[in-house]
MIKOL-972796 format. One record per residue (C-alpha): x, y, z; residue in three letters. Coordinates in Angstrom, 1 decimal, always signed. Layout:
// MIKOL-972796
<rec x="X" y="Y" z="Z" residu="ALA"/>
...
This chain:
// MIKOL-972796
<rec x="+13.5" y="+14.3" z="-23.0" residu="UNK"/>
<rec x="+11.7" y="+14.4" z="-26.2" residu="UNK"/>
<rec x="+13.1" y="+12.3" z="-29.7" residu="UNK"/>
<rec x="+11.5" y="+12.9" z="-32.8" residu="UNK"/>
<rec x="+12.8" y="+10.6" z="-35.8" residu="UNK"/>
<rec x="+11.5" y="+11.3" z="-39.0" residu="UNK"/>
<rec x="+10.5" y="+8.3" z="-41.2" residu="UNK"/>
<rec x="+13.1" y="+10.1" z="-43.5" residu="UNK"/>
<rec x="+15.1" y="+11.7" z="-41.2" residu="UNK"/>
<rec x="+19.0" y="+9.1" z="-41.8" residu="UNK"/>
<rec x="+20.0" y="+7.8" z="-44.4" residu="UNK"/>
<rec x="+23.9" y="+6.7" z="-43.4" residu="UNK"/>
<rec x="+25.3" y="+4.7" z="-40.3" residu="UNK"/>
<rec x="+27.3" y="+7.8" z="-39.4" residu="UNK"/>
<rec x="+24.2" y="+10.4" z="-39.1" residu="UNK"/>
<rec x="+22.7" y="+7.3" z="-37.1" residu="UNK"/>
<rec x="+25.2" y="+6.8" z="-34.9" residu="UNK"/>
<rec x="+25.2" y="+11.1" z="-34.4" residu="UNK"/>
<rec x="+21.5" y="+10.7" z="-33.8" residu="UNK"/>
<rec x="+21.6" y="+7.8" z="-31.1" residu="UNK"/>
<rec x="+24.4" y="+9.4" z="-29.5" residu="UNK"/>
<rec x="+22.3" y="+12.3" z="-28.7" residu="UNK"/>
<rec x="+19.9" y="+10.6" z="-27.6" residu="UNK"/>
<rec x="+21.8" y="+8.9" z="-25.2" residu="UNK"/>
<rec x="+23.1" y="+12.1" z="-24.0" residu="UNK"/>
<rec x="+19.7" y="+13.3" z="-23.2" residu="UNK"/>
<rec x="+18.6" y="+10.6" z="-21.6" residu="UNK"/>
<rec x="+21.7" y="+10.7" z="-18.9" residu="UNK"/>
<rec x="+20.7" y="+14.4" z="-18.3" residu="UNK"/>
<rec x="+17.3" y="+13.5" z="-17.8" residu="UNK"/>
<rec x="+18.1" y="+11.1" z="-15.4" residu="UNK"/>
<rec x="+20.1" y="+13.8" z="-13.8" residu="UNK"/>
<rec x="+17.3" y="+16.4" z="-14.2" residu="UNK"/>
<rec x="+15.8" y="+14.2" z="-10.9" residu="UNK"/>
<rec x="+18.0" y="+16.0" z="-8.9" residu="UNK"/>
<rec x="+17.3" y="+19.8" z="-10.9" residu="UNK"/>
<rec x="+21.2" y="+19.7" z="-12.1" residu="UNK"/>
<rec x="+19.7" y="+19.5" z="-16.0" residu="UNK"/>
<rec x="+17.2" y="+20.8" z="-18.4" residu="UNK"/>
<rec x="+14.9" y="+19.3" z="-20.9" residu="UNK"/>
<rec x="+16.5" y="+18.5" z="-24.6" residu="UNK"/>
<rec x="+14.6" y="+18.2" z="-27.5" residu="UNK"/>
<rec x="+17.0" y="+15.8" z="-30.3" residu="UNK"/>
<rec x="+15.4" y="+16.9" z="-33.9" residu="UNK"/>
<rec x="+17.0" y="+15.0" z="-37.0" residu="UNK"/>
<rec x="+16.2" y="+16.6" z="-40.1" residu="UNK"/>
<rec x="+14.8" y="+15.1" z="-42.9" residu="UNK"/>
<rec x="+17.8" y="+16.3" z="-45.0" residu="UNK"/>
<rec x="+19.7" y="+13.2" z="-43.2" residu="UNK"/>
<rec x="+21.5" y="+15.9" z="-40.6" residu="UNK"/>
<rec x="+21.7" y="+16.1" z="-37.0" residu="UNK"/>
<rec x="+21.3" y="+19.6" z="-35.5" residu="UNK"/>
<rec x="+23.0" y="+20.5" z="-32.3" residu="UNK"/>
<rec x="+20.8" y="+19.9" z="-29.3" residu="UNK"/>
<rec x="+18.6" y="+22.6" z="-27.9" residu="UNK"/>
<rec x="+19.1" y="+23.5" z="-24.7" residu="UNK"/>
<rec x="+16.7" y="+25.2" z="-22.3" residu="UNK"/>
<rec x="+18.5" y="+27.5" z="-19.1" residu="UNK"/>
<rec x="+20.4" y="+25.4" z="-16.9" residu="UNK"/>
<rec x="+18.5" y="+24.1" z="-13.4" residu="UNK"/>
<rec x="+15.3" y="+24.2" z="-15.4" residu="UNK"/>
<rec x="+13.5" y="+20.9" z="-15.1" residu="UNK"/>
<rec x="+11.2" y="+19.4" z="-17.7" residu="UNK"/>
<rec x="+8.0" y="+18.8" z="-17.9" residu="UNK"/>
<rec x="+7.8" y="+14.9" z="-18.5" residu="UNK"/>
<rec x="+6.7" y="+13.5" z="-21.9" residu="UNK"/>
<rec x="+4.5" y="+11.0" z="-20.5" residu="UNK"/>
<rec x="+3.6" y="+10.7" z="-17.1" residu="UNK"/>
<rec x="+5.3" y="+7.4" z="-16.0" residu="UNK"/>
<rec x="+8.2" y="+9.7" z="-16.6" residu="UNK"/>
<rec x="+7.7" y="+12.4" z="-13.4" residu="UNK"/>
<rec x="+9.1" y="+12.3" z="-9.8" residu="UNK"/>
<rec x="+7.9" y="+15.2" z="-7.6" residu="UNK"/>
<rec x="+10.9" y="+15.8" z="-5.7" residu="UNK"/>
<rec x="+10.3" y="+16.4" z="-1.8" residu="UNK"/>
<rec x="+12.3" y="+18.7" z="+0.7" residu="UNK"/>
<rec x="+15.5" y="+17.3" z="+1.6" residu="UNK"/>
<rec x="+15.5" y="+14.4" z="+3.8" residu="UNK"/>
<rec x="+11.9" y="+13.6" z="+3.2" residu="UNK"/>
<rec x="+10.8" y="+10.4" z="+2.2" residu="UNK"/>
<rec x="+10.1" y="+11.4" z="-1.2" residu="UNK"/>
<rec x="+14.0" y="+11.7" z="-1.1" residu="UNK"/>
<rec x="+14.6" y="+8.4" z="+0.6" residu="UNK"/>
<rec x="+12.0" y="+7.0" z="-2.2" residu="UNK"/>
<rec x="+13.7" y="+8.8" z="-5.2" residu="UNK"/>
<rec x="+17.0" y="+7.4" z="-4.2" residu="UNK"/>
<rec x="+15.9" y="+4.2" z="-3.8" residu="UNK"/>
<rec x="+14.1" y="+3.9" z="-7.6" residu="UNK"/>
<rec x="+17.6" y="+5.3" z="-9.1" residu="UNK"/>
<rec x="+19.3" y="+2.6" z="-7.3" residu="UNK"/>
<rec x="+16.7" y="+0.3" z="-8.4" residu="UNK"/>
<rec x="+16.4" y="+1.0" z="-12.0" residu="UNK"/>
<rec x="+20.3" y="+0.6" z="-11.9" residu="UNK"/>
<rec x="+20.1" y="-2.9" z="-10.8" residu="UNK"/>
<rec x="+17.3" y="-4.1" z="-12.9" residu="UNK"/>
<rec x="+19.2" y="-2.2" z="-16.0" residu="UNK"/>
<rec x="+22.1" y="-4.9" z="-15.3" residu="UNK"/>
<rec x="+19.8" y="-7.9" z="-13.6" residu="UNK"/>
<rec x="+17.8" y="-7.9" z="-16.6" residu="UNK"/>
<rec x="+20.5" y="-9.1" z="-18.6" residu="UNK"/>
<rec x="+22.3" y="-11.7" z="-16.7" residu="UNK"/>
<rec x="+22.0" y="-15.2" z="-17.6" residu="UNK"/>
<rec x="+20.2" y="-17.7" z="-15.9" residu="UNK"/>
<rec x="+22.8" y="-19.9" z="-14.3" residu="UNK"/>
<rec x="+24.0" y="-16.6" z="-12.5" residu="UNK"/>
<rec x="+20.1" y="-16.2" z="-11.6" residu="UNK"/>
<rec x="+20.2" y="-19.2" z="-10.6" residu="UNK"/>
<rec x="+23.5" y="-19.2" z="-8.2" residu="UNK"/>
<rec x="+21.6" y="-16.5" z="-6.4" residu="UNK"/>
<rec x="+19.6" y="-18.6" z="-4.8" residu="UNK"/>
<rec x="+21.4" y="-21.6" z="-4.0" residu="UNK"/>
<rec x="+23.5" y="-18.7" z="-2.4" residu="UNK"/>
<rec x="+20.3" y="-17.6" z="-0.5" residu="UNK"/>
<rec x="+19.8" y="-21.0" z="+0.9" residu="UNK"/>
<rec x="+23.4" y="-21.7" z="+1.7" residu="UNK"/>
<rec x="+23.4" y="-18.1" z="+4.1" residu="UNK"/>
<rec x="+19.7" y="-19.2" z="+5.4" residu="UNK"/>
<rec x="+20.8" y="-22.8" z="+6.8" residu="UNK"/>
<rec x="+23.7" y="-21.1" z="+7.8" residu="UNK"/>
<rec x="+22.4" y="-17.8" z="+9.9" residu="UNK"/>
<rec x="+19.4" y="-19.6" z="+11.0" residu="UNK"/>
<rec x="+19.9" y="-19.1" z="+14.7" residu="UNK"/>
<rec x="+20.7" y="-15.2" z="+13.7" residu="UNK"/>
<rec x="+17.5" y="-14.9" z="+11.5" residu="UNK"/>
<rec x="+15.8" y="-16.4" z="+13.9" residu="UNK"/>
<rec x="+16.9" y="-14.3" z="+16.9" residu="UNK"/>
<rec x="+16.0" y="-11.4" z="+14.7" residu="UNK"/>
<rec x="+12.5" y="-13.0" z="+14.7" residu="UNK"/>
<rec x="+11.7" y="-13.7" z="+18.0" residu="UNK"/>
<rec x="+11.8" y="-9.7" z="+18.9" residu="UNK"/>
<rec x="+9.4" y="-9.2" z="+16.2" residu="UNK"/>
<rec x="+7.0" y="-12.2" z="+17.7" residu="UNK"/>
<rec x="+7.8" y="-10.5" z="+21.4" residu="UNK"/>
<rec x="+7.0" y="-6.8" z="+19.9" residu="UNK"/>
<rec x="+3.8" y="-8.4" z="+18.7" residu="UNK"/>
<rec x="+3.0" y="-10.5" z="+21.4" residu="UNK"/>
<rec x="+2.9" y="-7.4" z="+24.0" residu="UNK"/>
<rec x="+1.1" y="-5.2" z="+21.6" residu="UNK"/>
<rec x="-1.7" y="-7.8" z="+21.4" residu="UNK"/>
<rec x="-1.4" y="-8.4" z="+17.6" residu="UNK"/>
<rec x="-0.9" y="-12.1" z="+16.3" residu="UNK"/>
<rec x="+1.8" y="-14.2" z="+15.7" residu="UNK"/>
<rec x="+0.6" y="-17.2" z="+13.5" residu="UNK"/>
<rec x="+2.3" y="-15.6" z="+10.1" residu="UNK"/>
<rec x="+5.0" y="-13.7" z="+11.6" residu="UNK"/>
<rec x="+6.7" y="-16.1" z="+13.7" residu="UNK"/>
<rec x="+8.9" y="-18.3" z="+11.4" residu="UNK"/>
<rec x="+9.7" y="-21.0" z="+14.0" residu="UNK"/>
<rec x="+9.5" y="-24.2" z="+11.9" residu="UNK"/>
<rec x="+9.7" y="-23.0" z="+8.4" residu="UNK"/>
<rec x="+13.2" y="-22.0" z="+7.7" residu="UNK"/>
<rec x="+13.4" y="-25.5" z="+5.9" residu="UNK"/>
<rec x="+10.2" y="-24.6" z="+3.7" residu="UNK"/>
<rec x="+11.7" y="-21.5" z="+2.9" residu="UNK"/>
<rec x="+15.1" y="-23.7" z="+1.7" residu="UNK"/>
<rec x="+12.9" y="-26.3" z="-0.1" residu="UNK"/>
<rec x="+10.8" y="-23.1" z="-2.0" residu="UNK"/>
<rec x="+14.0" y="-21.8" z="-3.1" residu="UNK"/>
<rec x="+15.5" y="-25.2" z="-4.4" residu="UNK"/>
<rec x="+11.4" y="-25.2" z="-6.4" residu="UNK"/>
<rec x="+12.4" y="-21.3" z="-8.1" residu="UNK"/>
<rec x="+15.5" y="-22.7" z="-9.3" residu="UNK"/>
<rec x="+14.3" y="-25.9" z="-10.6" residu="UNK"/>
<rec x="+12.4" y="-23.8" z="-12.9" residu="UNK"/>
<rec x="+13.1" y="-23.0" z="-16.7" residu="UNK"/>
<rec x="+14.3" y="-19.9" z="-17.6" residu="UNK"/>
<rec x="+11.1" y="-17.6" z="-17.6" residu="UNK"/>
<rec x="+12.7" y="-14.9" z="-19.8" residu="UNK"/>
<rec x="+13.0" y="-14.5" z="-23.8" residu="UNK"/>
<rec x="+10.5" y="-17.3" z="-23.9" residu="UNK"/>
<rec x="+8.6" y="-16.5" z="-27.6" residu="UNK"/>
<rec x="+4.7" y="-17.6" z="-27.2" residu="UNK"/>
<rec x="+3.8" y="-15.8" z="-30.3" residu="UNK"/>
<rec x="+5.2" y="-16.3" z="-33.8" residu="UNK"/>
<rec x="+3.9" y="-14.6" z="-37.0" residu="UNK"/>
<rec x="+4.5" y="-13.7" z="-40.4" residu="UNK"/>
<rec x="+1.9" y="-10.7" z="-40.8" residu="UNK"/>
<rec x="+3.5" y="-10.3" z="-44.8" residu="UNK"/>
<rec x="+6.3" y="-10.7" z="-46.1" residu="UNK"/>
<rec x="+9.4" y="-9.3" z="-44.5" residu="UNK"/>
<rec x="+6.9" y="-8.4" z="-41.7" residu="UNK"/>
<rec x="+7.4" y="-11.0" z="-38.6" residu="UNK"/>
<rec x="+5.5" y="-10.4" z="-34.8" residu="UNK"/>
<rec x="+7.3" y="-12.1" z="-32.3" residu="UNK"/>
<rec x="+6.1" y="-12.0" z="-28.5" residu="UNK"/>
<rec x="+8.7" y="-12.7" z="-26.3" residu="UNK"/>
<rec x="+8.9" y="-12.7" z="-22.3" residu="UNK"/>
<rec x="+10.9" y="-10.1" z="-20.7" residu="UNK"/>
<rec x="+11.6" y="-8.5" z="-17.1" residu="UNK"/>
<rec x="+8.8" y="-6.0" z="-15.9" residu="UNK"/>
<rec x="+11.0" y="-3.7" z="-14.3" residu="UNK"/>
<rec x="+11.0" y="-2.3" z="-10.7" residu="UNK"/>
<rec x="+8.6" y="-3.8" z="-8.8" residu="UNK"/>
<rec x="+6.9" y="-2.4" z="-5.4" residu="UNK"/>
<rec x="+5.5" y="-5.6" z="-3.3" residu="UNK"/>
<rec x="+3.3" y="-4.6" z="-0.1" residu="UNK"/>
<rec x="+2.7" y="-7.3" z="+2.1" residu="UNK"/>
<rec x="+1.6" y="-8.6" z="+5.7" residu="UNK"/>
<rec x="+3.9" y="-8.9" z="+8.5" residu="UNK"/>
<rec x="+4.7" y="-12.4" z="+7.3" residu="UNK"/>
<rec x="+8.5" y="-12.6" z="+6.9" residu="UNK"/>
<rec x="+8.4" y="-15.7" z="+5.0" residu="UNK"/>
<rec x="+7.2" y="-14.1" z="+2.1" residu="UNK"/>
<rec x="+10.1" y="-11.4" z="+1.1" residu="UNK"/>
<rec x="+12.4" y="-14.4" z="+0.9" residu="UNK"/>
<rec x="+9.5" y="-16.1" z="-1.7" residu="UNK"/>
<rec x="+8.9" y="-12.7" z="-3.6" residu="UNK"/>
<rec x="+12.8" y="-12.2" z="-3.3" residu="UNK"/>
<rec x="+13.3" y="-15.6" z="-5.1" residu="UNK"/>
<rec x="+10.5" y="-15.0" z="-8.0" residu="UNK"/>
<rec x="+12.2" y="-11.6" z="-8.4" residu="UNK"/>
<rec x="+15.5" y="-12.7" z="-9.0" residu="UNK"/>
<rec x="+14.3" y="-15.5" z="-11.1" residu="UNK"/>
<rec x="+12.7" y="-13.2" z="-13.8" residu="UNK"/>
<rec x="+15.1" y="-10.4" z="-13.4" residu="UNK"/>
<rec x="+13.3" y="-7.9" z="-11.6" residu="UNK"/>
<rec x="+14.4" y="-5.5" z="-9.5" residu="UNK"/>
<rec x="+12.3" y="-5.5" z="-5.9" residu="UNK"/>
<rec x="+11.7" y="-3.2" z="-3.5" residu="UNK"/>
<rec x="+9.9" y="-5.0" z="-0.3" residu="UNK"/>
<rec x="+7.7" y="-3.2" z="+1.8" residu="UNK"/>
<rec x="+6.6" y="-5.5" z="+4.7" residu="UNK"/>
<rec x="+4.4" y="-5.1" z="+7.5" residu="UNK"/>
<rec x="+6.3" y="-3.2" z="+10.4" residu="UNK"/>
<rec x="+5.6" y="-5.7" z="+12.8" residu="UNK"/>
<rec x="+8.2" y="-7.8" z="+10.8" residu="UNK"/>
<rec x="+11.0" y="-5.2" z="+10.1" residu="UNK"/>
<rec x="+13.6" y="-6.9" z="+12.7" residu="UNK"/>
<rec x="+13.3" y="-10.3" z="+10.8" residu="UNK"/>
<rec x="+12.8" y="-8.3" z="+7.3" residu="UNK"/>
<rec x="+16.1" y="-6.5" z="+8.1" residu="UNK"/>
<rec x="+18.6" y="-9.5" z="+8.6" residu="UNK"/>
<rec x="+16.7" y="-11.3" z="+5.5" residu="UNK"/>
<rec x="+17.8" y="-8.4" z="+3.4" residu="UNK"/>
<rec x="+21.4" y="-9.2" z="+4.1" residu="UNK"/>
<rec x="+20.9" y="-12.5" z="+3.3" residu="UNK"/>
<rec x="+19.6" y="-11.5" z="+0.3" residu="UNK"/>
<rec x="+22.4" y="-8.7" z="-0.5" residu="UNK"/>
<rec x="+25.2" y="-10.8" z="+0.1" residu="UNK"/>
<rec x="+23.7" y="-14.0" z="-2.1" residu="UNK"/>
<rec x="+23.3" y="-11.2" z="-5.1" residu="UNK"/>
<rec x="+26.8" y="-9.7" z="-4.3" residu="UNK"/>
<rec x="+27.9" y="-13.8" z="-4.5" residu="UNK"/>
<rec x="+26.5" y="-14.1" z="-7.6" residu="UNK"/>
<rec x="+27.9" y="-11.0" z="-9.5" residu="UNK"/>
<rec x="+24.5" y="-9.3" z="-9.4" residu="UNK"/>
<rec x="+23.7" y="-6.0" z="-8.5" residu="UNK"/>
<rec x="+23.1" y="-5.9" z="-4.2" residu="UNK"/>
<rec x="+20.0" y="-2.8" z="-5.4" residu="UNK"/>
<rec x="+17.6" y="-5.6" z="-6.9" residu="UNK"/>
<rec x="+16.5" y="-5.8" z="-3.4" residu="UNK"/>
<rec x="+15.9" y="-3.1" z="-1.2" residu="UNK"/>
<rec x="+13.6" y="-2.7" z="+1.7" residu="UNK"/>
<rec x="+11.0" y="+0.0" z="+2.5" residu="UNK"/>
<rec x="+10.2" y="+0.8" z="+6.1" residu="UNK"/>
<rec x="+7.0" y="+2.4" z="+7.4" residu="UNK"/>
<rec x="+4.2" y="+3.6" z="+5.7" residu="UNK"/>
<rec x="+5.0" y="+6.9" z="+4.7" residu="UNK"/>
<rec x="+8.0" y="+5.0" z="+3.0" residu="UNK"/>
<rec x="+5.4" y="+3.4" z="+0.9" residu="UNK"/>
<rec x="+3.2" y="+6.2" z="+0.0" residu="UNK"/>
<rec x="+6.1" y="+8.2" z="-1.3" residu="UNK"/>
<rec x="+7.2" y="+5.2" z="-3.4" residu="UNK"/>
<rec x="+3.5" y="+5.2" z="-5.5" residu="UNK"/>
<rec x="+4.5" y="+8.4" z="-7.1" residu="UNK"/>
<rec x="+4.1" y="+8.4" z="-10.6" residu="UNK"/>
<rec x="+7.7" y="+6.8" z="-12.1" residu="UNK"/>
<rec x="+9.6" y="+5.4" z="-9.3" residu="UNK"/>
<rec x="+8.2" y="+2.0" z="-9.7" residu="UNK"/>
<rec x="+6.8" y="-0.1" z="-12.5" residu="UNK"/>
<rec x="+4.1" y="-2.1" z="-11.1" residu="UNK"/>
<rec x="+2.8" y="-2.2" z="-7.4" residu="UNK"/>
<rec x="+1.7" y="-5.8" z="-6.2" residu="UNK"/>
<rec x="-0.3" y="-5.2" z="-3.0" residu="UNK"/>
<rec x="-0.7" y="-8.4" z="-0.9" residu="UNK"/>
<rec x="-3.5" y="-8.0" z="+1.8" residu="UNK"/>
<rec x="-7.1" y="-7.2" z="+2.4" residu="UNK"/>
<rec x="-9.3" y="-5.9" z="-0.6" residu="UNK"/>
<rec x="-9.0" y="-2.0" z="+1.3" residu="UNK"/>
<rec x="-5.6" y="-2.1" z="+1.2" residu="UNK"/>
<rec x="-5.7" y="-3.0" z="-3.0" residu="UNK"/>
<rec x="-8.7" y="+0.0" z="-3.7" residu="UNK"/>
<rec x="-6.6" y="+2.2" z="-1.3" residu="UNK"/>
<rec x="-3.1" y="+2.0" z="-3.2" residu="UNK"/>
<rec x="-5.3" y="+2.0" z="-6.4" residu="UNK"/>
<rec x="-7.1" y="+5.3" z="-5.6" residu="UNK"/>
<rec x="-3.1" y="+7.0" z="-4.6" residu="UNK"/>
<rec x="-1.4" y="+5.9" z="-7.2" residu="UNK"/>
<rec x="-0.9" y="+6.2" z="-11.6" residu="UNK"/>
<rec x="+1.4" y="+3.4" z="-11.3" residu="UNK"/>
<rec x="-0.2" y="-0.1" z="-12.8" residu="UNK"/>
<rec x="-1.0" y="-1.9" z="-9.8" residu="UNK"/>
<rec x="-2.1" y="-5.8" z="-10.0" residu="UNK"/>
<rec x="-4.9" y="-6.2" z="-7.4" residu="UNK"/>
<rec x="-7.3" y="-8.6" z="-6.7" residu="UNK"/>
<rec x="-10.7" y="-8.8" z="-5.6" residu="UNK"/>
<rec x="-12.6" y="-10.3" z="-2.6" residu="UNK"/>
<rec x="-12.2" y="-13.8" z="-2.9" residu="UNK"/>
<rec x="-13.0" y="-17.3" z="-0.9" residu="UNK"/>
<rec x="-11.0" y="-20.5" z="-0.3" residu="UNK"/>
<rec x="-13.4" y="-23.0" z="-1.2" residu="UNK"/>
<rec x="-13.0" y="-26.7" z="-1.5" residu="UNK"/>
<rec x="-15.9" y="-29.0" z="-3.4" residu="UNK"/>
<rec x="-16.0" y="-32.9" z="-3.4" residu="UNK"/>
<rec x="-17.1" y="-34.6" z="-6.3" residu="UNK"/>
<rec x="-19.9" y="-37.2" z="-5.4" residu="UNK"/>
<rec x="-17.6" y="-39.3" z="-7.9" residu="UNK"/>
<rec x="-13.9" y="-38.8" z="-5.0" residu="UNK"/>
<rec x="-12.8" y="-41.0" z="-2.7" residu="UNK"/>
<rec x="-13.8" y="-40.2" z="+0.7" residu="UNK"/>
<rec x="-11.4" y="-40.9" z="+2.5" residu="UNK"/>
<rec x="-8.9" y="-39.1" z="+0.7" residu="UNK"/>
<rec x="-11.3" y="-36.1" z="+0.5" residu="UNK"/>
<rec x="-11.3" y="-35.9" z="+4.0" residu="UNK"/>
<rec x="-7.6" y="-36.1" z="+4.7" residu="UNK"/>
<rec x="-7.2" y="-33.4" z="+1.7" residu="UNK"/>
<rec x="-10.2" y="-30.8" z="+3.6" residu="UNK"/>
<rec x="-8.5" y="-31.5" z="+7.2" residu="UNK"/>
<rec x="-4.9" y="-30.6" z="+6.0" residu="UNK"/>
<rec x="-6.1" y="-27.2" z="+3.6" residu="UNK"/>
<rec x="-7.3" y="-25.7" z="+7.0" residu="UNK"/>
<rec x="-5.0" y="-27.0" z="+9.9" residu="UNK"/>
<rec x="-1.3" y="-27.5" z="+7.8" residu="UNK"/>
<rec x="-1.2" y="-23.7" z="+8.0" residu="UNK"/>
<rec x="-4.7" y="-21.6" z="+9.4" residu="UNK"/>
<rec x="-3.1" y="-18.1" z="+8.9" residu="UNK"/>
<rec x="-2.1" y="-18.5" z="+5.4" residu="UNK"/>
<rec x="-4.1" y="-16.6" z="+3.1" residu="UNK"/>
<rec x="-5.6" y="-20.0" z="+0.9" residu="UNK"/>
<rec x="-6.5" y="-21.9" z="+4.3" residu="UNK"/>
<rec x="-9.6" y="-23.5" z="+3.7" residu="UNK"/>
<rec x="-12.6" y="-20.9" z="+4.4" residu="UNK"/>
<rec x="-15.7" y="-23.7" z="+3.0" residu="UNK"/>
């Protein structure tokens, strides 16, 4: 869909009213145009202060994007470029409606989340322990997937997320460039966000809680060693937004790898946030037009002033290596 607004083009509330009408009438059959039911409209006001009927082109023809955060490349039916298109829609839905809520219904989300963790514990747990077993006869580790012993550190991050202020319209900039002419900067959702991560179950309900808390829509993709525990997590998640009166689509979960590849097509998502080994970040990078927030090779180090207590050094050094080895900031030096 293409909009092009003269600096003279209305001049009354009425032709403005015509000309955002329009527009939103486009943008619907753009949105449709995913599925090759419309064609590309071009919305043209006039300088005269009119607003010419919209141009049509033939019927089934899609458009050639404007911009190309805009495109999906549709796959053959039942592909997962399908499963992936689906999945943005639904998304882009939810965050359209998440982005908007306040923060006490935000918030209610995850005191919900932690009410259906404490109770379904056993079940969550269950789902777990055939993901550990899976793992355990394949060979692979367990130390991050296995979340025996942190279901109340899961709780106690959750209470943390809600305890926080409201990250959204938040101005850090105010200016008066001249006068009538005012820059204001103000925090707002990102989007639909694409988070890759390790088969360490513990972190969708973290990532899940961050989401929520800013108003983004998430789509998880975990590793697959994890997808028994990822799958009864994403009910818990579900059921807390459906508690709170928010959309059930701000969370959604990818499964397998060619689930994840078809989602880094240009315009399904709105950032990728890869979580793992510096390969996996220049890997996504290389595939993808979507912004993607990497990071590079880094170290865990921890340095003692000749100025610290000793003694409390040491206790400090012992626990960032031993509280939790497999975490990715255990103590490396």
């Amino acid at each position: 869909t293409l909009a092009w607004l003269g600096s003279e083009s209305f001049s009354g509330r009425s032709t403005r009213l015509k000309v955002f009408q329009h527009a939103k009438h486009a943008m619907q059959l753009s949105c449709r145009s995913l599925a090759g039911t419309a064609s590309r409209i071009v919305v043209k006001a006039a300088r005269s202060g009119t607003c010419p009927s919209l141009v049509k082109h033939p019927r089934h023809a899609v458009a050639r994007p404007p911009a190309r955060h805009c495109s999906v490349r549709l796959m053959s039916s039942g592909s997962q470029g399908d499963v992936a298109t689906v999945q943005s829609r639904q998304a882009r839905a939810a965050f359209a409606k998440l982005a908007t809520t306040s923060l006490e219904q935000r918030n209610a989300c995850l005191s919900e989340l932690e009410r259906i963790l404490r109770a379904r514990e056993s079940q969550i747990l269950e789902a777990n322990a055939k993901d550990v077993s899976n793992a355990e006869r394949a060979g692979e580790p367990t130390g991050r997937l296995d979340l025996t012993g942190k279901m109340e550190s899961l709780c106690s991050g959750l209470q943390t997320v809600r305890a926080m202020e409201d990250p959204l319209g938040s101005v850090s900039i105010a200016r008066e460039l001249s006068d009538g002419l005012k820059l204001f900067r103000v925090s707002t959702p990102l989007g639909v966000l694409l988070i890759i991560f390790e088969a360490r179950p513990d972190a969708a309900v973290q990532i899940f809680s961050l989401a929520v808390k800013t108003g983004n829509a998430v789509i998880l993709k975990g590793g697959k060693e994890a997808t028994e525990t990822l799958t009864e997590l994403e009910k818990a998640m579900r059921e807390a937004l459906a508690a709170a009166g928010l959309p059930e689509d701000s969370v959604q979960l990818a499964i397998g790898r060619e689930a994840a590849n078809a989602l880094l097509q240009p315009g399904l998502c709105d950032l990728i946030i890869p979580r793992g080994s510096n390969e996996l970040v220049r890997q996504i990078q290389a595939n993808t037009t979507t912004p993607v927030m990497g990071h590079a090779d880094g170290i865990c180090h921890v340095y003692v002033d000749p100025t610290a207590d000793l003694q409390v050094a040491r206790r400090v050094i012992v626990d960032s290596k031993t509280q939790y080895p497999q975490a990715c900031n255990a103590m490396e030096t």
